[in-house]
C-alpha positions in Angstrom: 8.5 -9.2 20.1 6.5 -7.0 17.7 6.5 -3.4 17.9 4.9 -0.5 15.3 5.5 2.6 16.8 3.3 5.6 14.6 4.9 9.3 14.5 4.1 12.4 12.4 0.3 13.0 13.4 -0.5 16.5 14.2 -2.9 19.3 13.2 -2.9 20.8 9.7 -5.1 23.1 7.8 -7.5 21.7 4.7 -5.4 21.0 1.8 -2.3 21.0 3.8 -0.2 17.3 4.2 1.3 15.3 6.4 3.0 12.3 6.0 2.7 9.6 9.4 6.0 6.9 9.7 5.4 3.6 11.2 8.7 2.3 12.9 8.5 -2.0 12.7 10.5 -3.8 14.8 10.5 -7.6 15.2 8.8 -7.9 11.8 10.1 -7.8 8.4 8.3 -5.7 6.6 9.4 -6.9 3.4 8.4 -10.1 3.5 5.4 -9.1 5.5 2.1 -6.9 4.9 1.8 -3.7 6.6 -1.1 -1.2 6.0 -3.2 1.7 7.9 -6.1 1.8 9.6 -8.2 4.9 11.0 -10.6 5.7 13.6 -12.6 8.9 14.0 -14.4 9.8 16.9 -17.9 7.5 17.1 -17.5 6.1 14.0 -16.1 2.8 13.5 -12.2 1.7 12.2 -11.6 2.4 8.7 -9.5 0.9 6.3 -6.9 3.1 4.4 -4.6 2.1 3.0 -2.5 -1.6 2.8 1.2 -2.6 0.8 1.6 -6.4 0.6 5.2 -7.8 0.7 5.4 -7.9 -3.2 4.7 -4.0 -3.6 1.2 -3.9 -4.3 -0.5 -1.2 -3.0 -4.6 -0.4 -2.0 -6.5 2.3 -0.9 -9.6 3.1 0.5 -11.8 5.2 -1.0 -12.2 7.9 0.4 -8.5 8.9 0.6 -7.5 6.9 -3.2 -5.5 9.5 -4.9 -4.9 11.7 -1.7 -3.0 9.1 0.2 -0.1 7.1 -0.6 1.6 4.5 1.1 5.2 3.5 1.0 8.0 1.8 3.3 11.9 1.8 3.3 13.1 -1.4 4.1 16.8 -0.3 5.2 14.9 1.9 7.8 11.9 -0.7 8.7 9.8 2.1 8.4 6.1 2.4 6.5 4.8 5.8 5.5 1.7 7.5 4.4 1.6 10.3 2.6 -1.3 12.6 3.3 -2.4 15.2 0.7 -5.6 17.7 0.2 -6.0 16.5 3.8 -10.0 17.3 4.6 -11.9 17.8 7.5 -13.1 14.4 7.6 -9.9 12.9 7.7 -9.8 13.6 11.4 -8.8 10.6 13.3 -6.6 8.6 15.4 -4.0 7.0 12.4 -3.1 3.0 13.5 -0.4 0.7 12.1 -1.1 -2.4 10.9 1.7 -5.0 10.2 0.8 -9.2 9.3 3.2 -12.0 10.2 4.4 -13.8 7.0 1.6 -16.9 7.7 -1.3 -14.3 7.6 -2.4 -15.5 10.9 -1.3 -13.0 13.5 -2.1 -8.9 13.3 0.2 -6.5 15.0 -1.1 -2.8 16.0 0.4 0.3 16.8 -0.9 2.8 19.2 -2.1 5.4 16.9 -1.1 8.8 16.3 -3.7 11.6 16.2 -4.2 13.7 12.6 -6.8 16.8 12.9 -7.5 18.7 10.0 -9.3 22.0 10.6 -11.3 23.8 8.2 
């Protein structure tokens, strides 16, 4: 089985950063895409960020050039960096991971990031 477990939300001032690990298990995530997703409250999920099993990374843009995305394969672990963190990136942070075929989606629960102004 599949499991992304998200750690490292929290609350933080504006400007300050944070930097959110994504535990994979039952997935390779080198051979694999893995990216992050976002939700803030009544609006819908957002795209952040994504790293596709070659390396190649893409942001969303509102966060390009804040955020940065990154993964250890020894560890099975993705990360996103979090910087100048802003009031409006308050949201619940999700984990996205892709089986090899592209076909199936796997979803952490989400970890919480509040930035207060």
């Amino acid at each position: 089985q599949v499991h992304l477990v998200e750690s490292g939300g929290g609350l933080v001032q504006a400007g300050g950063s944070l930097t959110l690990s994504c535990a994979v298990s039952g997935l390779e995530i080198s051979s694999n895409g893995q990216g992050w997703y976002r939700r803030a409250p009544g609006k819908q999920r957002e795209w952040v960020a994504t790293m596709t099993s070659g390396g190649s990374r893409a942001y969303g843009d509102s966060v390009r050039g804040r955020f940065t995305i990154s993964r250890d394969n020894a560890k099975s672990t993705v990360y996103l960096q979090m910087n100048s963190l802003k009031p409006e990136d308050t949201a619940v942070y999700y984990c996205w991971g892709q089986s090899a075929s592209g076909i199936d989606n796997y979803w952490g629960q989400g970890t919480q990031v509040t930035v207060s102004s």
